[in-house]
MOPAC internal coordinates of N, CA, C and O (Angstrom, degrees):
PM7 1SCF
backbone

  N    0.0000 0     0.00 0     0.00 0    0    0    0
  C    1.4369 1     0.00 0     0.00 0    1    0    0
  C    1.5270 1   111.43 1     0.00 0    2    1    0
  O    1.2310 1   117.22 1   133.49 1    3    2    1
  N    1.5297 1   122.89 1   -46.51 1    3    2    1
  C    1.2820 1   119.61 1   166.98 1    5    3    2
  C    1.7129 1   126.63 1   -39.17 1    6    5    3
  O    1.2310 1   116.22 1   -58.52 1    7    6    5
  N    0.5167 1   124.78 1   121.48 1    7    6    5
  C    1.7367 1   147.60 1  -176.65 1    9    7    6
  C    1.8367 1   116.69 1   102.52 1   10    9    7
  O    1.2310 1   135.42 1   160.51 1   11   10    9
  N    1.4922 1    87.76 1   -19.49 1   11   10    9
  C    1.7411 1    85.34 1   174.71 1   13   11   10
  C    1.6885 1   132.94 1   -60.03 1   14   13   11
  O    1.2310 1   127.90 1   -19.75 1   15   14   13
  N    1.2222 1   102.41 1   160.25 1   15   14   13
  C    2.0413 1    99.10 1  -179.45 1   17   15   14
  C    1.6580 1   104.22 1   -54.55 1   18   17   15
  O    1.2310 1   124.01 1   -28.32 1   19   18   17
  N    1.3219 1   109.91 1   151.68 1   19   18   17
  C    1.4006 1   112.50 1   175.88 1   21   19   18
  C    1.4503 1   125.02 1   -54.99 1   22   21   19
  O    1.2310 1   131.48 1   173.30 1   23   22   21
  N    1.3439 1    95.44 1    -6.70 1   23   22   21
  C    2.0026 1    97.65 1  -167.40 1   25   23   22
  C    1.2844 1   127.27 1   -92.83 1   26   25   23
  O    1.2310 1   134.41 1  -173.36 1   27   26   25
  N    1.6587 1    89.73 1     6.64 1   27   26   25
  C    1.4797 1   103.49 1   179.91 1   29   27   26
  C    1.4099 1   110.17 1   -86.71 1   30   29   27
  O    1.2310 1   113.57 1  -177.45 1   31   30   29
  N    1.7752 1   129.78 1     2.55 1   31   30   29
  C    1.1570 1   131.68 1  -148.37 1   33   31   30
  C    1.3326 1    99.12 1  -141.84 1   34   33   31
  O    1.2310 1   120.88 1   138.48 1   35   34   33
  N    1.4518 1   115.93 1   -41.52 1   35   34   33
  C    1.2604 1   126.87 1  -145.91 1   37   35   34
  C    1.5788 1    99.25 1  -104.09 1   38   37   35
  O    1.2310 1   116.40 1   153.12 1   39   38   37
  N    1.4034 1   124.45 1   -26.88 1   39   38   37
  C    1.6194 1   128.62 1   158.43 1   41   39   38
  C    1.5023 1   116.02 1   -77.17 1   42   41   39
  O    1.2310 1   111.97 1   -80.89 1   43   42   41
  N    1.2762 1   132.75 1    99.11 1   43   42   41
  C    1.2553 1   140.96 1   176.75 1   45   43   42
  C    1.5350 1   119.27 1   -26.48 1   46   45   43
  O    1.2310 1   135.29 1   116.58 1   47   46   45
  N    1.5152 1    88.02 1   -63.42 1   47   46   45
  C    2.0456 1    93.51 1   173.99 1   49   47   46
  C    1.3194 1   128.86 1   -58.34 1   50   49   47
  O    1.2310 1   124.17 1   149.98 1   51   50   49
  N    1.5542 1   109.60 1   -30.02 1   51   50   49
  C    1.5243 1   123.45 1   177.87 1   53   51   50
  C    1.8928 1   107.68 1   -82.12 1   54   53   51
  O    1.2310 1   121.35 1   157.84 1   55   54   53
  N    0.9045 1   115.03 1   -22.16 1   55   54   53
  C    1.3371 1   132.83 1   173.03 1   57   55   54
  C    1.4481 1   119.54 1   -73.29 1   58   57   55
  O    1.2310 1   123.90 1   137.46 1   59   58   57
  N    1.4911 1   110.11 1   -42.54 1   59   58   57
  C    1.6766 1   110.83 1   170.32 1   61   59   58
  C    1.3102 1   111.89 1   -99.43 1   62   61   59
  O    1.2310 1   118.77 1  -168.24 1   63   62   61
  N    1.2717 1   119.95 1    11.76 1   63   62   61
  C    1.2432 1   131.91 1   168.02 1   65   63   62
  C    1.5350 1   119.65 1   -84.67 1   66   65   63
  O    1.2310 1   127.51 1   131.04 1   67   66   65
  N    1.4760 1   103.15 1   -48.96 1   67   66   65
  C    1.9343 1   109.50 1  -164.05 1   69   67   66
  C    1.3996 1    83.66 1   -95.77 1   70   69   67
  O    1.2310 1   109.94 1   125.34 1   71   70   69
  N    1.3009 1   136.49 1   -54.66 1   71   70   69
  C    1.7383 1   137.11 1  -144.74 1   73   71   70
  C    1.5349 1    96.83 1  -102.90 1   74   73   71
  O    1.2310 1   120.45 1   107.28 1   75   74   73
  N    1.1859 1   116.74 1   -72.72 1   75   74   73
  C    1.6237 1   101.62 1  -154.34 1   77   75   74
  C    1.5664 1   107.94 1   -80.89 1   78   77   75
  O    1.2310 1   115.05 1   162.62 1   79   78   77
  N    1.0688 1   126.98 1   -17.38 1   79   78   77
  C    1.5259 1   140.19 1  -170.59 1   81   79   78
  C    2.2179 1   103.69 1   -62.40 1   82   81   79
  O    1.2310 1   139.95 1   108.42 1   83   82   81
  N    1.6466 1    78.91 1   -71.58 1   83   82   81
  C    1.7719 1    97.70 1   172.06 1   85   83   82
  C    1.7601 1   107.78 1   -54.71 1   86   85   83
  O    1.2310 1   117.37 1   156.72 1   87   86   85
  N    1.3958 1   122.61 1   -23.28 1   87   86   85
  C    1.3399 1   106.86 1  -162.69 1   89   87   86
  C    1.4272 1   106.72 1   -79.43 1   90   89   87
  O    1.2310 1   125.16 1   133.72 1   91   90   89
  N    1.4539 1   107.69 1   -46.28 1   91   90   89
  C    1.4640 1   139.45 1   166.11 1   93   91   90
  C    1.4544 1    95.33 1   -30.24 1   94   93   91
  O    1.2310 1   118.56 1   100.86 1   95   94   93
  N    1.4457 1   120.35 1   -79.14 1   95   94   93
  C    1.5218 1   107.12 1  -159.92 1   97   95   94
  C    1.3574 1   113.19 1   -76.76 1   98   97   95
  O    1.2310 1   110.29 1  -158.37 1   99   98   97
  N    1.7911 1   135.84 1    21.63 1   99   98   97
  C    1.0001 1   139.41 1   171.14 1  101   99   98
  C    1.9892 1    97.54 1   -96.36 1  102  101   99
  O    1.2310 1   114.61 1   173.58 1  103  102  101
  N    0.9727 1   127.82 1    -6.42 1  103  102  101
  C    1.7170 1   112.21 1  -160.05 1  105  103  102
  C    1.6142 1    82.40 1   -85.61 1  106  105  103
  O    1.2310 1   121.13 1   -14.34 1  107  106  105
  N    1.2018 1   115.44 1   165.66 1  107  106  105
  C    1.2422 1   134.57 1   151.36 1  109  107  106
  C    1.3622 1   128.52 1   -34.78 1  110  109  107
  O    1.2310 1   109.05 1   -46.97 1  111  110  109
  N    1.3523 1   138.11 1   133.03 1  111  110  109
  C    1.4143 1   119.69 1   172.08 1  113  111  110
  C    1.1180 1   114.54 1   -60.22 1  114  113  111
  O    1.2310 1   105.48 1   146.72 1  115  114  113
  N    1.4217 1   144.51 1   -33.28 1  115  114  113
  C    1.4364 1   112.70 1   178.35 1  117  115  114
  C    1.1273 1   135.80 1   -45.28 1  118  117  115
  O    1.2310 1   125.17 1   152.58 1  119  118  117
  N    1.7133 1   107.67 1   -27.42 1  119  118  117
  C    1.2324 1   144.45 1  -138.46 1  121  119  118
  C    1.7638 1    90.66 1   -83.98 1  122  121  119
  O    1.2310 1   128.03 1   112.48 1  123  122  121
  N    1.7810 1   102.15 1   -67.52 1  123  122  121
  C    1.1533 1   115.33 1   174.02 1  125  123  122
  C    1.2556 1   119.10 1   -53.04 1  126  125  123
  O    1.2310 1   112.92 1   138.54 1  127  126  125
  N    1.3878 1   130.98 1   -41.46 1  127  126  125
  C    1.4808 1   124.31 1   175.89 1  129  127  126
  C    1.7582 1   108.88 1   -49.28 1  130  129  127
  O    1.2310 1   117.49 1   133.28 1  131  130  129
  N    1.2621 1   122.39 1   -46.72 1  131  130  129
  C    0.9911 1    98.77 1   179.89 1  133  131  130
  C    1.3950 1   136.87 1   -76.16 1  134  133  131
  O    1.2310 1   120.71 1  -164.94 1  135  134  133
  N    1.4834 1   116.25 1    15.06 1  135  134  133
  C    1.3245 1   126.45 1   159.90 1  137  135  134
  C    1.4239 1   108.45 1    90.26 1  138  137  135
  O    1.2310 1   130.52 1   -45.01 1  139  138  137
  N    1.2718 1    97.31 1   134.99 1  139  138  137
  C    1.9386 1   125.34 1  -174.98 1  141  139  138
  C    1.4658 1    96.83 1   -56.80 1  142  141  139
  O    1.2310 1   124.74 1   127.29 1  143  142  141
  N    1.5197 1   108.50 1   -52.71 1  143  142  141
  C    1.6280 1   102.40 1  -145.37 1  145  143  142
  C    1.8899 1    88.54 1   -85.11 1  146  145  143
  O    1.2310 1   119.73 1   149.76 1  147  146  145
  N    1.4251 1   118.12 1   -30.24 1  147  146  145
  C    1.4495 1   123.13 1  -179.97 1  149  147  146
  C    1.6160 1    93.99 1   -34.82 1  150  149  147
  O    1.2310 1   133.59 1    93.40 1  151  150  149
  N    1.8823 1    91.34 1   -86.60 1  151  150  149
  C    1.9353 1    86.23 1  -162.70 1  153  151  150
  C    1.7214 1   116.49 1   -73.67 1  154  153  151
  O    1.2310 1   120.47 1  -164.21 1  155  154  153
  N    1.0642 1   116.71 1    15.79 1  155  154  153
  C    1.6861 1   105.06 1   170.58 1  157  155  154
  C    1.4628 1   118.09 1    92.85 1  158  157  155
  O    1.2310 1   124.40 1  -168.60 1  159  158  157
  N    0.9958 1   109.15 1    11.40 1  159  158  157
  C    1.3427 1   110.83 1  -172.71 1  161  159  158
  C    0.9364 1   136.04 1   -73.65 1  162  161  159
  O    1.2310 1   115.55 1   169.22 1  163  162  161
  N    1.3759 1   126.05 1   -10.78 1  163  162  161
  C    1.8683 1   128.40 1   150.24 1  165  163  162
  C    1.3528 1   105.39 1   -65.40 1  166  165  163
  O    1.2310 1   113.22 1   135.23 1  167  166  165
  N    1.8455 1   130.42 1   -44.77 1  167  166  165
  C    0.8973 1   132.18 1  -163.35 1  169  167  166
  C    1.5871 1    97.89 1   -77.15 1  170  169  167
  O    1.2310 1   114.59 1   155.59 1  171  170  169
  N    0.9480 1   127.85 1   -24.41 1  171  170  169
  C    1.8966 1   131.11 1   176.53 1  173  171  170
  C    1.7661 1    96.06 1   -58.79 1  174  173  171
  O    1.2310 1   126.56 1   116.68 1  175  174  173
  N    1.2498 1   104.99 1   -63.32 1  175  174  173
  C    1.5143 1   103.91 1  -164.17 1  177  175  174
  C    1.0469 1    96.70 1   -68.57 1  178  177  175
  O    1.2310 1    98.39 1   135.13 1  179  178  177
  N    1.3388 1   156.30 1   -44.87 1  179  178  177
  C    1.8591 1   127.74 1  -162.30 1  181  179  178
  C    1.4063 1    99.58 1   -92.27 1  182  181  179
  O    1.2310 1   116.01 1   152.60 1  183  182  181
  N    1.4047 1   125.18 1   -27.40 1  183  182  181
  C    1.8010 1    92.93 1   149.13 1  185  183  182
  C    1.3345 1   124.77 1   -92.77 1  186  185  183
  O    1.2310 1   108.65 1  -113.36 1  187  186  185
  N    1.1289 1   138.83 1    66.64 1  187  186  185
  C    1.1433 1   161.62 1   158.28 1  189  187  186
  C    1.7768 1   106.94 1  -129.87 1  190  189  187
  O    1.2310 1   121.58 1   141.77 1  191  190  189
  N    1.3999 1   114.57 1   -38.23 1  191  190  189
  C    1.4328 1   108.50 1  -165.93 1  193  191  190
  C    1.9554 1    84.67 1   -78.32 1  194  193  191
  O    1.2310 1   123.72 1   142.19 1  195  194  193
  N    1.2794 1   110.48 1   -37.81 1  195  194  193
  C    1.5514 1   101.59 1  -157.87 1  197  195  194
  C    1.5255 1   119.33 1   -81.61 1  198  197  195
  O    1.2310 1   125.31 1   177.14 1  199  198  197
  N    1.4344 1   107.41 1    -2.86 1  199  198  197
  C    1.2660 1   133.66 1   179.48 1  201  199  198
  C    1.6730 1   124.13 1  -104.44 1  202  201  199
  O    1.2310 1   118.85 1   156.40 1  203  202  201
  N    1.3888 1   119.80 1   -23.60 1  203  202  201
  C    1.2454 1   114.66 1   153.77 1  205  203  202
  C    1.5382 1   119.20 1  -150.53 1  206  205  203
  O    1.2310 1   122.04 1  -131.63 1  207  206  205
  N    1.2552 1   113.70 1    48.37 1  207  206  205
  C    1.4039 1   143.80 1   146.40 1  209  207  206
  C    0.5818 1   123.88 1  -129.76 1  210  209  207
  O    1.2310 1   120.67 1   -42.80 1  211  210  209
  N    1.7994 1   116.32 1   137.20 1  211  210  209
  C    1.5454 1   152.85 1  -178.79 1  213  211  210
  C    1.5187 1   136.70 1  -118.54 1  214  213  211
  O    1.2310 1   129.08 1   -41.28 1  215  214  213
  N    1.2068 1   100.12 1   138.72 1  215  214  213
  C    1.8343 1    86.53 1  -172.65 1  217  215  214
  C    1.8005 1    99.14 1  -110.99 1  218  217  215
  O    1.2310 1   123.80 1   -65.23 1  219  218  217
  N    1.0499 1   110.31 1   114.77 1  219  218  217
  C    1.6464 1   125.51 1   139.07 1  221  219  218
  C    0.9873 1   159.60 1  -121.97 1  222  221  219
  O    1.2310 1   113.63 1   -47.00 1  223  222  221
  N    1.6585 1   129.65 1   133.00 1  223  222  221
  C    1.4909 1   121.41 1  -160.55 1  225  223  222
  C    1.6847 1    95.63 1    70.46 1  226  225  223
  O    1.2310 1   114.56 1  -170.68 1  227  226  225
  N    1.3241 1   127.91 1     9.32 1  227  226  225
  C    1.7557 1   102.74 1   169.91 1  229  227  226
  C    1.6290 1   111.37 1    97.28 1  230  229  227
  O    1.2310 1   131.23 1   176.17 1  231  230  229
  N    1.7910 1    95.92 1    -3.83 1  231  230  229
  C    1.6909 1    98.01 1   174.22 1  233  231  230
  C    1.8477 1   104.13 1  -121.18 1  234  233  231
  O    1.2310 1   136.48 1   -12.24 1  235  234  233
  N    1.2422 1    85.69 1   167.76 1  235  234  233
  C    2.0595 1    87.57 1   162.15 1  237  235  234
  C    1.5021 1   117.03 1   -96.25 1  238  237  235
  O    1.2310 1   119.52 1   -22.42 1  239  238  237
  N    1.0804 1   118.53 1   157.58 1  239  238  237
  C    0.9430 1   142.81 1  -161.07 1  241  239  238
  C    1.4037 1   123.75 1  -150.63 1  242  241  239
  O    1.2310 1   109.30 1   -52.69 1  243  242  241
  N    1.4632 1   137.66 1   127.31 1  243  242  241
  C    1.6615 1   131.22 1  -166.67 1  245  243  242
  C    1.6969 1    99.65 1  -101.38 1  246  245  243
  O    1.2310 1   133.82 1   -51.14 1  247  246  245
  N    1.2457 1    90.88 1   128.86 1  247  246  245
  C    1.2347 1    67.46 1   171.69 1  249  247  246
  C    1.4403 1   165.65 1  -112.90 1  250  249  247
  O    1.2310 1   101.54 1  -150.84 1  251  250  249
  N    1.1031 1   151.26 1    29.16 1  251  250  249
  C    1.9212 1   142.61 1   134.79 1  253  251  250
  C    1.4050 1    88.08 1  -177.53 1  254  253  251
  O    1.2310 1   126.27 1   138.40 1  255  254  253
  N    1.7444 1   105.55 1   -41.60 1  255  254  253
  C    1.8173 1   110.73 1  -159.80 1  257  255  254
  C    1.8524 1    93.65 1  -111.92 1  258  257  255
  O    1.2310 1   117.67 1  -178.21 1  259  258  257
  N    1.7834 1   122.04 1     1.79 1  259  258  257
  C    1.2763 1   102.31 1   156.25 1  261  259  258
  C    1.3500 1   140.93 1   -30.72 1  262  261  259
  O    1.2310 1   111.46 1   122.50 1  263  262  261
  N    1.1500 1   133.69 1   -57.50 1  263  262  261
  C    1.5586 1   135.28 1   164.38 1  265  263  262
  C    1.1394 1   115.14 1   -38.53 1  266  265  263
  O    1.2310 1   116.57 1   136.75 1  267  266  265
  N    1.3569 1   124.13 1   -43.25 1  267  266  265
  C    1.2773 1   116.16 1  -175.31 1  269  267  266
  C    1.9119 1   111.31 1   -84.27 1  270  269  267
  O    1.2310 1   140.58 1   171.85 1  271  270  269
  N    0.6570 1    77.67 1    -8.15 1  271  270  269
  C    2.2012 1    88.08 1  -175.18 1  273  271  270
  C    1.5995 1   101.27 1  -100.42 1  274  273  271
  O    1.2310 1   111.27 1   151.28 1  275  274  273
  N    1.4722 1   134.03 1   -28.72 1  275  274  273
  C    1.4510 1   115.06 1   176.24 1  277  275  274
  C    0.9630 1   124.86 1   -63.45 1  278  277  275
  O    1.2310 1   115.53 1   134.62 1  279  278  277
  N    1.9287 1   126.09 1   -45.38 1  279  278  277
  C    1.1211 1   124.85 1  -134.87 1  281  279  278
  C    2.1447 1    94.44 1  -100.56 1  282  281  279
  O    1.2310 1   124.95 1   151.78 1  283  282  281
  N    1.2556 1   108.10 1   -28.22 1  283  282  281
  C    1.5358 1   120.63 1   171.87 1  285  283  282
  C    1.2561 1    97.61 1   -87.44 1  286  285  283
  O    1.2310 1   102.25 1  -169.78 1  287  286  285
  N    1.6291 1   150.08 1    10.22 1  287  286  285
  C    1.3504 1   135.91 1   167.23 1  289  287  286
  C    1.8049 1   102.17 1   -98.13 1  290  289  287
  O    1.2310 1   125.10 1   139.69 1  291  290  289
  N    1.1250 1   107.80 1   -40.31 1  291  290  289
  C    1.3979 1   115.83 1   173.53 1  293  291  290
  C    1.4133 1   115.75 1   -51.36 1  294  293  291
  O    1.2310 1   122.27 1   130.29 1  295  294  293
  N    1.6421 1   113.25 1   -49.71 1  295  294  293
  C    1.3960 1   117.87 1  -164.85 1  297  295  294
  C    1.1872 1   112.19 1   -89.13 1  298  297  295
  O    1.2310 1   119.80 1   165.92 1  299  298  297
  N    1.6764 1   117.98 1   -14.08 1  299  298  297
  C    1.4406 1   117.72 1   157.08 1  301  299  298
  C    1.6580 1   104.88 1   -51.98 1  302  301  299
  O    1.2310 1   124.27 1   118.29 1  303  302  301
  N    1.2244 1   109.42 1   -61.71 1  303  302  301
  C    1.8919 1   128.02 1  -156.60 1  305  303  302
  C    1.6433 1    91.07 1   -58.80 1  306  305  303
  O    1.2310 1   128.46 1   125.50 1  307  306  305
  N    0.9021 1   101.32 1   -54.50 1  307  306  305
  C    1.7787 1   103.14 1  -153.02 1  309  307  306
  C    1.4606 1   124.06 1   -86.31 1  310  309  307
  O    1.2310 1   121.40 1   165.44 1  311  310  309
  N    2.0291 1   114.92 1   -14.56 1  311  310  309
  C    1.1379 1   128.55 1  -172.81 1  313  311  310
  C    1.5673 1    98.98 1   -76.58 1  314  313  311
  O    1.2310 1   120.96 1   120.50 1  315  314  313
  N    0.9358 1   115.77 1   -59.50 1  315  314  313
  C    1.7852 1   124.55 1   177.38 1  317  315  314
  C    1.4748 1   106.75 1   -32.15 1  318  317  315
  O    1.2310 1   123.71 1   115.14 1  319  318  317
  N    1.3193 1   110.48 1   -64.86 1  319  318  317
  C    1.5114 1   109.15 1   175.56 1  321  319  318
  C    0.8558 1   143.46 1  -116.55 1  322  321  319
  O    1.2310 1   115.18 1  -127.80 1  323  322  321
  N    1.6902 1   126.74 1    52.20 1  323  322  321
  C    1.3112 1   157.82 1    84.29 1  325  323  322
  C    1.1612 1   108.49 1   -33.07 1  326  325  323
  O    1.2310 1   105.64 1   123.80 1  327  326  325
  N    1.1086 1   144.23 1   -56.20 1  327  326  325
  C    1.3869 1   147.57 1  -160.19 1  329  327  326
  C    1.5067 1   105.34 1   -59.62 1  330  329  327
  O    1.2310 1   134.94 1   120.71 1  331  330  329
  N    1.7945 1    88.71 1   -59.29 1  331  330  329
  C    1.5575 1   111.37 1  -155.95 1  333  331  330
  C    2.3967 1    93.16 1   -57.97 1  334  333  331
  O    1.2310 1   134.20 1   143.21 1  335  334  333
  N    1.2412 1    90.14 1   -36.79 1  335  334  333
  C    1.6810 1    84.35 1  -169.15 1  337  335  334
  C    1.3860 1   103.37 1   -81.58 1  338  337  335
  O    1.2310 1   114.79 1   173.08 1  339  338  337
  N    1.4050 1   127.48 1    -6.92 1  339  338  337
  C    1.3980 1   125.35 1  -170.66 1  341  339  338
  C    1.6871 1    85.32 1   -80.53 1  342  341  339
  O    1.2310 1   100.51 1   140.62 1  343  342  341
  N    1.0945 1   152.96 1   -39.38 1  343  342  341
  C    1.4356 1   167.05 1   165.21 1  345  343  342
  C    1.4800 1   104.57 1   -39.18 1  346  345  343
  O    1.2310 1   126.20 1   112.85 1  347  346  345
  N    1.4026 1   105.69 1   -67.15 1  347  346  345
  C    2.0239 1   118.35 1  -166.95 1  349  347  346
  C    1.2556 1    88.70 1   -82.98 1  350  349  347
  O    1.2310 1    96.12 1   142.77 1  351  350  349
  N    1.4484 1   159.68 1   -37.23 1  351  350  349
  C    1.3879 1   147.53 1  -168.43 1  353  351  350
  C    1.9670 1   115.18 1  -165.09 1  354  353  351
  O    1.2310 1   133.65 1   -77.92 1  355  354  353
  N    1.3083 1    91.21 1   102.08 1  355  354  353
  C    1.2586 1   100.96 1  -153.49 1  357  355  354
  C    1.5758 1   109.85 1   -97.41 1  358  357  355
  O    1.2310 1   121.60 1  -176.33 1  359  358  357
  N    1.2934 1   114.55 1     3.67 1  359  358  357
  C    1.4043 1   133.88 1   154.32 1  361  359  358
  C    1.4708 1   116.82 1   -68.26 1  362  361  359
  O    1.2310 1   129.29 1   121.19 1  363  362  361
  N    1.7482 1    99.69 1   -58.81 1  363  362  361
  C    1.8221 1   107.66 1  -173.80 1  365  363  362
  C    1.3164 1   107.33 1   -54.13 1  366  365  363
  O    1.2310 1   118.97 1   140.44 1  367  366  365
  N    1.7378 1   119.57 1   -39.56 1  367  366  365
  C    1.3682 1   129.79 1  -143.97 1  369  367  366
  C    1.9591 1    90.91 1   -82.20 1  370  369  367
  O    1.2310 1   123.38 1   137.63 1  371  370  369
  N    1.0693 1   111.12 1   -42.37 1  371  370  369
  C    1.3730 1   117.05 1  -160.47 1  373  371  370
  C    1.7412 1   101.56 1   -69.59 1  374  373  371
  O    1.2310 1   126.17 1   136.48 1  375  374  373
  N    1.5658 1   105.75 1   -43.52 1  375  374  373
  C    1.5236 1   117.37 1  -175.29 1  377  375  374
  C    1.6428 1    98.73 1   -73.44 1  378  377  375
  O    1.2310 1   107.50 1   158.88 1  379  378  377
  N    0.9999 1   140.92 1   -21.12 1  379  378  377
  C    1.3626 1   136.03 1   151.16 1  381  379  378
  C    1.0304 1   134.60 1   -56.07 1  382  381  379
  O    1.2310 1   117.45 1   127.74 1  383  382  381
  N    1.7425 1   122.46 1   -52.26 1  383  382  381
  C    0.8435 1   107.53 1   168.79 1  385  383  382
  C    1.6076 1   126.36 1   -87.35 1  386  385  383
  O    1.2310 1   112.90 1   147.62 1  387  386  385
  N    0.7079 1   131.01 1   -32.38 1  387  386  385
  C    1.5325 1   116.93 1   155.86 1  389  387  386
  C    1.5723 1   125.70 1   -62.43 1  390  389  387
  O    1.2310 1   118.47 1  -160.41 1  391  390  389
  N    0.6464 1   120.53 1    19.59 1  391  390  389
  C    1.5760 1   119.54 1   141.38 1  393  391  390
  C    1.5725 1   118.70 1  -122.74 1  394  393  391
  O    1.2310 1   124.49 1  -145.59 1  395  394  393
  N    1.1578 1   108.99 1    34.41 1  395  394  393
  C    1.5340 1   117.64 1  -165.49 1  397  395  394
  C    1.8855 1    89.97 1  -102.13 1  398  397  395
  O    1.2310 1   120.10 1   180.00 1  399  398  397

């Protein structure tokens, strides 16, 4: 995404279209069985896009302290509910994460 025009980020529809759409159908099926809207995962990526992406001069840009903000933004988003389904179905949760 870095060097691209801003509109790839900054238009919502074009955004869950190129980035979060394709990312989605890359996870694992376990992953997917347990459902997009379950673990948050549109809502992961636009706070993730708004949190360490930047637009300057008309391009994107990641930004300096990105690395350090993805991998603890995820595990905020995603620990809760993993958790929460390791609780409601503790078969799905387990077969997920190990093949994750």
């Amino acid at each position: 995404m870095a060097g691209h025009a801003a509109h790839m980020v900054t238009d919502d529809d074009h955004f869950r279209h190129s980035i979060i759409d394709p990312t989605w159908d890359l996870m694992p099926l376990p992953i997917r069985l347990i459902g997009r809207e379950r673990l948050g995962w549109d809502e992961l990526f636009f706070r993730l896009r708004s949190e360490v992406l930047e637009v300057r001069g008309g391009t994107l840009h990641l930004r300096s302290n990105a690395r350090d903000l993805i991998s603890p933004m995820i595990g905020r988003m995603l620990t809760p509910k993993l958790s929460s389904l390791a609780q409601d179905q503790p078969n799905d949760a387990a077969l997920a994460l190990n093949q994750a």
